[in-house]
LUMTORDO-733717 format. One record per residue (C-alpha): residue in one letter; x, y, z. Coordinates in nm, 2 decimals, padded with zeros to 4 digits, always signed. Last residue first. Example, Ala and Ser with C-alpha at 12.3 -4.5 7.8 and 13.67 -1.06 7.14 Angstrom:
! LUMTORDO-733717
atom r:S, u:+01.37, v:-00.11, w:+00.71
atom r:A, u:+01.23, v:-00.45, w:+00.78
END
This chain:
! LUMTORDO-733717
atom r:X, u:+02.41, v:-01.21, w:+01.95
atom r:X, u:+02.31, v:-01.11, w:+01.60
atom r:X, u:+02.56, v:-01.04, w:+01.32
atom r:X, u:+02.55, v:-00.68, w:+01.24
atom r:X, u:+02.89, v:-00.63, w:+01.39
atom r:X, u:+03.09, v:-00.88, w:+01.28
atom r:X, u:+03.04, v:-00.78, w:+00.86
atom r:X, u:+03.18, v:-00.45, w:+00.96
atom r:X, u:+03.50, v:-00.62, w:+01.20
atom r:X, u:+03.53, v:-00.81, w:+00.85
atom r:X, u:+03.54, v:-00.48, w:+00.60
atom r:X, u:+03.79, v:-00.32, w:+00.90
atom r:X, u:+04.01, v:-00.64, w:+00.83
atom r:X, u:+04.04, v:-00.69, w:+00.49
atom r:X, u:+04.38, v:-00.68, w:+00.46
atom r:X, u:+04.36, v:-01.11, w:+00.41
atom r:X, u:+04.04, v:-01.23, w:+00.34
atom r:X, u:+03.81, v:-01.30, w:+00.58
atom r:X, u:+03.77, v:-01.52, w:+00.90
atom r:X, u:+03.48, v:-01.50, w:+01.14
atom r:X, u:+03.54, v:-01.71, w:+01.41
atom r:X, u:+03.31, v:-01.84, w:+01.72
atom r:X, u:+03.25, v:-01.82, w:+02.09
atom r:X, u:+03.02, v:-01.96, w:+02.36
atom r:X, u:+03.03, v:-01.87, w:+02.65
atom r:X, u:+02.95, v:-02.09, w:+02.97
atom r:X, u:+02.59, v:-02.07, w:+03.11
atom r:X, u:+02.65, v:-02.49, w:+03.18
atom r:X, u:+02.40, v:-02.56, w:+02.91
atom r:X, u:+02.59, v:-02.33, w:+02.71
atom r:X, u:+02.56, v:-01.99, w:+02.61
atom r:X, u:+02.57, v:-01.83, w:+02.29
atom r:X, u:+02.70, v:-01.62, w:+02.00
atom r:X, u:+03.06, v:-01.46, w:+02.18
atom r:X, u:+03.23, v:-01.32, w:+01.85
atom r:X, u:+03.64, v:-01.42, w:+01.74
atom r:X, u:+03.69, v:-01.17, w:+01.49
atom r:X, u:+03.97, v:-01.35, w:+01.26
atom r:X, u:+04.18, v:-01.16, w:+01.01
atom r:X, u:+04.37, v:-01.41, w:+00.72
atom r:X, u:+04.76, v:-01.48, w:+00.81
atom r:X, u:+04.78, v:-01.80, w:+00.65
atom r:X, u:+04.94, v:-02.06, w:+00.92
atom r:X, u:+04.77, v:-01.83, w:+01.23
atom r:X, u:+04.45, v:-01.88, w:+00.99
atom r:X, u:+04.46, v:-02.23, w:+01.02
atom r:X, u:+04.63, v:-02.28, w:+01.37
atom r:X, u:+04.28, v:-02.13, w:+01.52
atom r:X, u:+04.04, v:-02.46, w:+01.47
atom r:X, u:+04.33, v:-02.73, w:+01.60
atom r:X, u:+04.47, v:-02.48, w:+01.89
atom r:X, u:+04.30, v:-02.61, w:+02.21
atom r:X, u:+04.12, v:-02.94, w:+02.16
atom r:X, u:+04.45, v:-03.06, w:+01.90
atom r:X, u:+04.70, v:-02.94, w:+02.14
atom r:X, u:+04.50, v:-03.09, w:+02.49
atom r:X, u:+04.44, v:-03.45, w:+02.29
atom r:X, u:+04.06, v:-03.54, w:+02.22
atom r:X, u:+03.93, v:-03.76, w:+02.46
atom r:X, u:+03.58, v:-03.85, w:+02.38
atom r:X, u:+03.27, v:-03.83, w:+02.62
atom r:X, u:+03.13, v:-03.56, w:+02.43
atom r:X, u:+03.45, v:-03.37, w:+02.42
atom r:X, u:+03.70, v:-03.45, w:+02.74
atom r:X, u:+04.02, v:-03.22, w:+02.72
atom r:X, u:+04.33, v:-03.42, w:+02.73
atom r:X, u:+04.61, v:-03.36, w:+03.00
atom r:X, u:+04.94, v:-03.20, w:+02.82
atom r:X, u:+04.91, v:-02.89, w:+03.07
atom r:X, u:+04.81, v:-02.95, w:+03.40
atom r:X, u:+04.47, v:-02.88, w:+03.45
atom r:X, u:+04.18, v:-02.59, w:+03.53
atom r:X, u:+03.88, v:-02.70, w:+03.39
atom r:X, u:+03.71, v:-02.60, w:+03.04
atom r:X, u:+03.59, v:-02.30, w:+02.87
atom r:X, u:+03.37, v:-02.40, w:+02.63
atom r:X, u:+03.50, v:-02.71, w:+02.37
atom r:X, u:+03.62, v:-02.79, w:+02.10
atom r:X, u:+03.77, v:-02.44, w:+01.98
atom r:X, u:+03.71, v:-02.13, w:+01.79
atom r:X, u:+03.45, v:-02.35, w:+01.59
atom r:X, u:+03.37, v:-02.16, w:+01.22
atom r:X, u:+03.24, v:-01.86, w:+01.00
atom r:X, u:+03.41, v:-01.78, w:+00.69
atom r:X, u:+03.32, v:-01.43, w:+00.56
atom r:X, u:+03.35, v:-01.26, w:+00.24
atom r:X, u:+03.30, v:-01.54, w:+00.05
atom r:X, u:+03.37, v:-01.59, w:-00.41
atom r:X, u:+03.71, v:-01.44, w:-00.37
atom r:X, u:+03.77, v:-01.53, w:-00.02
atom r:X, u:+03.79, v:-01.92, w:-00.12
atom r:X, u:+04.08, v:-01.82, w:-00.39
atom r:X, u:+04.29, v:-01.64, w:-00.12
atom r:X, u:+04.20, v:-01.97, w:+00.09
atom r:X, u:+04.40, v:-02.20, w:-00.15
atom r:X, u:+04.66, v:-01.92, w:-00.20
atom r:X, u:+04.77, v:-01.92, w:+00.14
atom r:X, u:+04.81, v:-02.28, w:+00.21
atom r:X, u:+05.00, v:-02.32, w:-00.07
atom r:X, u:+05.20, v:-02.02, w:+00.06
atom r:X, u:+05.24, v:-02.19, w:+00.39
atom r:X, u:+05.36, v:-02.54, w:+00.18
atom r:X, u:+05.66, v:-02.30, w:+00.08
atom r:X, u:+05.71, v:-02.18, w:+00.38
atom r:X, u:+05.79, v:-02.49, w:+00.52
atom r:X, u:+05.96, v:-02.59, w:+00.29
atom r:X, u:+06.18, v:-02.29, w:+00.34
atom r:X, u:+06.22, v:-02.38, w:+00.75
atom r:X, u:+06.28, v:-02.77, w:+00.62
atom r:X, u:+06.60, v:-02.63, w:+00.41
atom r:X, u:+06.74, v:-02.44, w:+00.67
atom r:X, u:+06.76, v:-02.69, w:+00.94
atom r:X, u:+06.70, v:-02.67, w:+01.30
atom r:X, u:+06.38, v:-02.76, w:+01.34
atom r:X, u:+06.34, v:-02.96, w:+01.69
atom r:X, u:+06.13, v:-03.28, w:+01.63
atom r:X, u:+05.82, v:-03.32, w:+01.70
atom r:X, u:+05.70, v:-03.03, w:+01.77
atom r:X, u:+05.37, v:-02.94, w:+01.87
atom r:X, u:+05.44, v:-02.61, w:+01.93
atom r:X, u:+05.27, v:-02.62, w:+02.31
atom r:X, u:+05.51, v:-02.94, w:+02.31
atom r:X, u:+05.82, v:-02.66, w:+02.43
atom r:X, u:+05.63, v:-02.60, w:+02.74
atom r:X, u:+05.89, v:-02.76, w:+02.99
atom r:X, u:+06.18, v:-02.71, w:+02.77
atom r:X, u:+06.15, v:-02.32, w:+02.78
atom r:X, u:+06.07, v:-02.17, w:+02.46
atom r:X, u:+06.26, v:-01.89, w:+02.31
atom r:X, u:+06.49, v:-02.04, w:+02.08
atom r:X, u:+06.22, v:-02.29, w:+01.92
atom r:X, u:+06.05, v:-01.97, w:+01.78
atom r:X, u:+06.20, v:-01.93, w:+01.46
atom r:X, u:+06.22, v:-02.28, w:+01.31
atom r:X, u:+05.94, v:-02.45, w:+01.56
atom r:X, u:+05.73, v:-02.18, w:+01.46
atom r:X, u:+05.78, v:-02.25, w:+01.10
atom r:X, u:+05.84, v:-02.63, w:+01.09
atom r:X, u:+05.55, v:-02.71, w:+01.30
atom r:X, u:+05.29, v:-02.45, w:+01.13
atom r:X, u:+05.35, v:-02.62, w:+00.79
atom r:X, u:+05.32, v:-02.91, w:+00.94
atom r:X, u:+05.00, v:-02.83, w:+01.14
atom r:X, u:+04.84, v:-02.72, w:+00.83
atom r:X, u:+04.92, v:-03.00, w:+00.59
atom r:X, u:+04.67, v:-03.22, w:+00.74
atom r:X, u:+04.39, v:-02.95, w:+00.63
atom r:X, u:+04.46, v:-02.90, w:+00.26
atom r:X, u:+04.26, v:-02.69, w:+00.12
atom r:X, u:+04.15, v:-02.78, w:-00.19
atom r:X, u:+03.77, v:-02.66, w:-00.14
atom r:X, u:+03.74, v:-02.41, w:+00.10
atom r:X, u:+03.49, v:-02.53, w:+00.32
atom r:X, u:+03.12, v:-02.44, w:+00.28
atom r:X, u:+02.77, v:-02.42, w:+00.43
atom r:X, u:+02.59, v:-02.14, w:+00.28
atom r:X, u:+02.45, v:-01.79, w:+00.40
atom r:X, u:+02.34, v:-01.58, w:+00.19
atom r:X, u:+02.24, v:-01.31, w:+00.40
atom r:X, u:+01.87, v:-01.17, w:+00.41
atom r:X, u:+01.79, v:-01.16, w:+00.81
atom r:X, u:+01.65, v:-01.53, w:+00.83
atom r:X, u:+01.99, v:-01.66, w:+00.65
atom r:X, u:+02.18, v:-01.49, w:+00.93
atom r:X, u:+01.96, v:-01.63, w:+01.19
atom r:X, u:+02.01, v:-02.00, w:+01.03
atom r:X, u:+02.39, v:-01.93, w:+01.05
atom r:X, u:+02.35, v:-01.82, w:+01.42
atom r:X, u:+02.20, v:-02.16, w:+01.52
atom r:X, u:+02.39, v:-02.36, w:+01.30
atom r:X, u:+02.69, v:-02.24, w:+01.50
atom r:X, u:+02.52, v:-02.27, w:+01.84
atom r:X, u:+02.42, v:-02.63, w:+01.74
atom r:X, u:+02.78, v:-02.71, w:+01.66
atom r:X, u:+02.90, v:-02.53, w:+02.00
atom r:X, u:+02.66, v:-02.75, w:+02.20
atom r:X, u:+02.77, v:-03.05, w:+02.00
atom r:X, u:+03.14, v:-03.04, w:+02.10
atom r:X, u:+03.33, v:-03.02, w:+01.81
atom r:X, u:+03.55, v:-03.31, w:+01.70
atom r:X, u:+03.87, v:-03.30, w:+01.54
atom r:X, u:+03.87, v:-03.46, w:+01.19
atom r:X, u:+03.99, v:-03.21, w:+00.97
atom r:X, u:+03.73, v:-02.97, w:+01.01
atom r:X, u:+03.45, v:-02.87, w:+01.22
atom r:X, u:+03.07, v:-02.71, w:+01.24
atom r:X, u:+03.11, v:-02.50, w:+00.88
atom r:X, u:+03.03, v:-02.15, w:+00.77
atom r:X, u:+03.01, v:-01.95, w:+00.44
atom r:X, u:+02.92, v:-01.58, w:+00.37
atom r:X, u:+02.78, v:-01.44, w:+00.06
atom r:X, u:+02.68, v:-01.06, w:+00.02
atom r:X, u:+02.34, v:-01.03, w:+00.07
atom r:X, u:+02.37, v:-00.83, w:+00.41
atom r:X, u:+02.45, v:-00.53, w:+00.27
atom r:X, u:+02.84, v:-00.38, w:+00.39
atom r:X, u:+02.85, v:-00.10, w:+00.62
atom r:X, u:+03.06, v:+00.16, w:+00.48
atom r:X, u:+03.40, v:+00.26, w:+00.65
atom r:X, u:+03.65, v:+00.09, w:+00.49
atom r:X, u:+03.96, v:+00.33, w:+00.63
atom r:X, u:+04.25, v:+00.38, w:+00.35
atom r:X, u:+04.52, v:+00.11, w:+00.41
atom r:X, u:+04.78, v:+00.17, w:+00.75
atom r:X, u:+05.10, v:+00.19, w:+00.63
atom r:X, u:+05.30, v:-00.05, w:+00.54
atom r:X, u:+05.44, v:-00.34, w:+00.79
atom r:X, u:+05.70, v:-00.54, w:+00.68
atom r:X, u:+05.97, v:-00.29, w:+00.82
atom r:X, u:+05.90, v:-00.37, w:+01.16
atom r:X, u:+06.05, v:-00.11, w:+01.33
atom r:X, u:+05.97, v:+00.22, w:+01.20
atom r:X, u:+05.64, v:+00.23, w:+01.32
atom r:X, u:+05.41, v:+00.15, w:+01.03
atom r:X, u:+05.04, v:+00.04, w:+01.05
atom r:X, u:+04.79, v:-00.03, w:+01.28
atom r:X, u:+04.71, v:+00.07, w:+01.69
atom r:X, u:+04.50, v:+00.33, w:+01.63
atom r:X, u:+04.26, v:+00.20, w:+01.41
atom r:X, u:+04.25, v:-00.11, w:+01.52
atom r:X, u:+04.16, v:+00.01, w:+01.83
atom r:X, u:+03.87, v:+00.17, w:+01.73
atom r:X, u:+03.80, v:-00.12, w:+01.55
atom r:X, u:+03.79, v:-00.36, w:+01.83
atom r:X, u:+03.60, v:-00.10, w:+02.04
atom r:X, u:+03.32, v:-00.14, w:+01.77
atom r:X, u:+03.29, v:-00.48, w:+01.79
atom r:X, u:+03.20, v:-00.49, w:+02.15
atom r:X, u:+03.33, v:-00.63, w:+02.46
atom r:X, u:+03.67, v:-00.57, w:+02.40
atom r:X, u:+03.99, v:-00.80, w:+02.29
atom r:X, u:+04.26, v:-00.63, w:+02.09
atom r:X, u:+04.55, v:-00.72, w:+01.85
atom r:X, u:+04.91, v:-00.83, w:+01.83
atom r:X, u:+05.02, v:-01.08, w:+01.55
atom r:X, u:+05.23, v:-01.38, w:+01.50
atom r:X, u:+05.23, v:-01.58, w:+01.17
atom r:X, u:+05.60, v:-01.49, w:+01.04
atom r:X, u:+05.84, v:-01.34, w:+01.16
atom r:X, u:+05.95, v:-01.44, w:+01.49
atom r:X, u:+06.39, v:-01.47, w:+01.54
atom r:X, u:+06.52, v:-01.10, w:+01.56
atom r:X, u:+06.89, v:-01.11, w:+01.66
atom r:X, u:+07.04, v:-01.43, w:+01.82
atom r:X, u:+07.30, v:-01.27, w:+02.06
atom r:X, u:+07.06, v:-01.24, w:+02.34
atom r:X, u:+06.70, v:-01.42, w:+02.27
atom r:X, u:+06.47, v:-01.13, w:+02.15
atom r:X, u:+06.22, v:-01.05, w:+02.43
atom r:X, u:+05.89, v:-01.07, w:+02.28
atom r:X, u:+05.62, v:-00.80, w:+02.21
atom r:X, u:+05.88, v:-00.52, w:+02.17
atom r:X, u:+05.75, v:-00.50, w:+01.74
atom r:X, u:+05.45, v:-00.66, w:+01.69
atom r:X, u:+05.36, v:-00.41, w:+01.43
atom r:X, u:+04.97, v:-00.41, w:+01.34
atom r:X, u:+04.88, v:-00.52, w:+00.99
atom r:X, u:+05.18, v:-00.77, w:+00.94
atom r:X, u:+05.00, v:-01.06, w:+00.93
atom r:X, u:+04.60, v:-00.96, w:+00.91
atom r:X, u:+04.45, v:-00.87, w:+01.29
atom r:X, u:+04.38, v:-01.11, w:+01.55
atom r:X, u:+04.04, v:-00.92, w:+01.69
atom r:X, u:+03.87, v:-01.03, w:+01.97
atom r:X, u:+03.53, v:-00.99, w:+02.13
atom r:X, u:+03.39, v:-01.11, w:+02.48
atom r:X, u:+03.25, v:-01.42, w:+02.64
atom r:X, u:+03.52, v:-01.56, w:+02.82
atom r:X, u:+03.62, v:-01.88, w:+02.66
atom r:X, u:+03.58, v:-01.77, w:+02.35
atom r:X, u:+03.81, v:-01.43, w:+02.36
atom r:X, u:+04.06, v:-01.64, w:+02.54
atom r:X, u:+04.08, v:-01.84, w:+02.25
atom r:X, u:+04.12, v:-01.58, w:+02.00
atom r:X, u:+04.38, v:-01.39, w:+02.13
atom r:X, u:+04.62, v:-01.63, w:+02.14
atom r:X, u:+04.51, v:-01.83, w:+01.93
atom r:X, u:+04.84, v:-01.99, w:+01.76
atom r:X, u:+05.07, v:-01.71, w:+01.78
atom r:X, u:+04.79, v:-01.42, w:+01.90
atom r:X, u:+04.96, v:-01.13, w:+02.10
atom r:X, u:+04.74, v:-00.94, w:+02.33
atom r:X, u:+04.61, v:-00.60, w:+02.37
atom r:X, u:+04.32, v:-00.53, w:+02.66
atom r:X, u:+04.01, v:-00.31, w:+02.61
atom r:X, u:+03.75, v:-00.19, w:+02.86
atom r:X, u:+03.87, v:-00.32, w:+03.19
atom r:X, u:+03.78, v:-00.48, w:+03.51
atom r:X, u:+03.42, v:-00.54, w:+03.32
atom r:X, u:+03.47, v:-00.93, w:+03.47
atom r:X, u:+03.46, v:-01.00, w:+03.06
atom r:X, u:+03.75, v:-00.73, w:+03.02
atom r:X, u:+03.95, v:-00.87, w:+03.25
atom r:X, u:+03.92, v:-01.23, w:+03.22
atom r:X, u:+04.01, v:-01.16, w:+02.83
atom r:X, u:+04.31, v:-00.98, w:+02.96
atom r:X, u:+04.45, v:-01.23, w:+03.18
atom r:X, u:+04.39, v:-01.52, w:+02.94
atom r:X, u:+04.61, v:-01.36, w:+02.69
atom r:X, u:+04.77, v:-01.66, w:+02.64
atom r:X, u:+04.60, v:-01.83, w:+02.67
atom r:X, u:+04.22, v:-01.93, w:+02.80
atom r:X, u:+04.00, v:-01.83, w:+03.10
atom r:X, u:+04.04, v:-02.14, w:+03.27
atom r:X, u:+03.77, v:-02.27, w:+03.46
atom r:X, u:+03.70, v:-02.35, w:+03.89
atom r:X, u:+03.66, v:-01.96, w:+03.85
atom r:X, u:+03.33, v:-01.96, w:+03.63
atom r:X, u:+03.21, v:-01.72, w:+03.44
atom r:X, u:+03.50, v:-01.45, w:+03.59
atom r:X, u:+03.73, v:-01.77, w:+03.42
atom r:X, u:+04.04, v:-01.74, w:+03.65
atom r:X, u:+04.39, v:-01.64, w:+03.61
atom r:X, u:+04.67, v:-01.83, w:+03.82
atom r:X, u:+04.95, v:-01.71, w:+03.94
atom r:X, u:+05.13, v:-01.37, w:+03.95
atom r:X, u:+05.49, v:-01.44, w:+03.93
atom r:X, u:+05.51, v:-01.79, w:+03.88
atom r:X, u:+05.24, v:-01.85, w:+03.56
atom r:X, u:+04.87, v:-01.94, w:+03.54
atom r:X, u:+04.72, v:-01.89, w:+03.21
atom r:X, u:+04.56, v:-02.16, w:+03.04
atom r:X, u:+04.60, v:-02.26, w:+02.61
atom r:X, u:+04.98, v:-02.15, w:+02.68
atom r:X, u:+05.31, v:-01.95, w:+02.52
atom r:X, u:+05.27, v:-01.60, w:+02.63
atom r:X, u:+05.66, v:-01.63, w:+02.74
atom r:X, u:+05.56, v:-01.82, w:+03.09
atom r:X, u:+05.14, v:-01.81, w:+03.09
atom r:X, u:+04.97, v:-01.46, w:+03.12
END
């Protein structure tokens, strides 16, 4: 894993670099790149990870294998990260820890063990009554190609129209839909003054811009506004969840993509889209409002890259989402 688990690669000064088992000359992701590689290269069944900004999720694309980032405060996170000494406790919010498999149902196995109180993390209750029953396919699930201005490449837009039209052939209905209101440009700053609030004291100056901070959050007053545009957020994709139970979406730009120095932009279709934006622009969303995400290998590029997507859902319903991921067709 990258320094501290903060990273879109992985390649750190202990053990080096990780490679894409689909491709070595590739990164597997961050930060749980490691892991993903892993499991994809069949090294291991199931690997944890922490998920801050897609963690979990963008490994779990690049690689070609299954990933859960669990609702906020489903799983305890608790011993994931080093407290700084003498500062007490700093994440709260947004981060998770979860699995990545190679099937759906070793996510929820793992869920299952894995979530609800320890005793240490006092925001997290107990584990909610198991959801066991398969869902019928009618019930309504949305999907989009890209939002807020970041382009997709158009291998993973086709793949995502792709797997909508099969779901649409099988009985679901299956529309194309944002959640309306949502504010997509207040997203990042939302995300900005959190993280950079409570997380700022762990990052080393050399990856502090994997935050995508512009300036160092220090005050109190930005930290609550913060959270008060994250519960905006929040209840503008409650309200989209009451009328979908799934939304299904990019992961990232782009398939797995070259090894590089950090900071150097990642080539879409010809366009440069800057290395935050192409790594974290499509994940930050539901890192900002806590909703489950099952990221889902549904194709192959033209290179024989995976390609991954989301499947987001409302928040706590996490075993009713892994349900609705595993009848969609591969």
């Amino acid at each position: 894993m990258p320094p501290l688990g903060f990273g879109f690669q992985t390649d750190g000064p202990l053990l080096g670099r990780a490679n894409n088992p689909w491709d070595t000359n590739r990164t597997p992701g961050g930060s749980t790149g490691g892991g993903a590689a892993a499991v994809a290269a069949g090294l291991s069944p199931l690997e944890t990870g922490s998920d801050f900004g897609g963690s979990i999720r963008i490994p779990a694309h690049f690689c070609g294998v299954y990933g859960l980032k669990p609702t906020e405060h489903r799983v305890s996170a608790a011993g994931d990260t080093p407290e700084p000494p003498g500062m007490g406790r700093r994440v709260r919010h947004m981060a998770v820890a979860g699995p990545l498999a190679r099937s759906v149902e070793d996510l929820r196995l793992c869920l299952s063990r894995v979530e609800g109180a320890d005793g240490r993390q006092w925001e997290v209750p107990p584990a909610p009554s198991r959801d066991t029953s398969q869902r019928p396919c009618t019930t309504p699930e949305s999907w989009t190609d890209g939002f807020g201005g970041v382009p997709v490449s158009a291998e993973i837009r086709a793949a995502l129209e792709g797997l909508a039209g099969q779901l649409a052939e099988m009985g679901c209905q299956v529309e194309r839909r944002d959640p309306p209101g949502l504010d997509f440009a207040a997203v990042t700053p939302a995300f900005r003054a959190v993280a950079g609030f409570e997380a700022s004291p762990l990052l080393p100056r050399r990856i502090e811009f994997l935050v995508r901070l512009q300036t160092r959050v220090t005050a109190g007053d930005a930290y609550v506004q913060g959270l008060n545009h994250r519960d905006a957020l929040i209840a503008r994709m409650e309200q989209f969840f009451v009328d979908w139970d799934a939304w299904l979406c990019p992961a990232a730009t782009v398939s797995a993509f070259s090894h590089r120095k950090p900071g150097v932009p990642i080539e879409v279709d010809g366009q440069r889209v800057a290395y935050g934006a192409a790594g974290s622009h499509y994940t930050t969303i539901f890192t900002v409002t806590g909703n489950p995400v099952v990221t889902l290998p549904i194709a192959q590029s033209s290179e024989g890259l995976p390609i991954g997507a989301q499947l987001a859902g409302r928040r706590r319903g996490d075993m009713e989402l892994l349900n609705l991921a595993a009848r969609s067709p591969r």
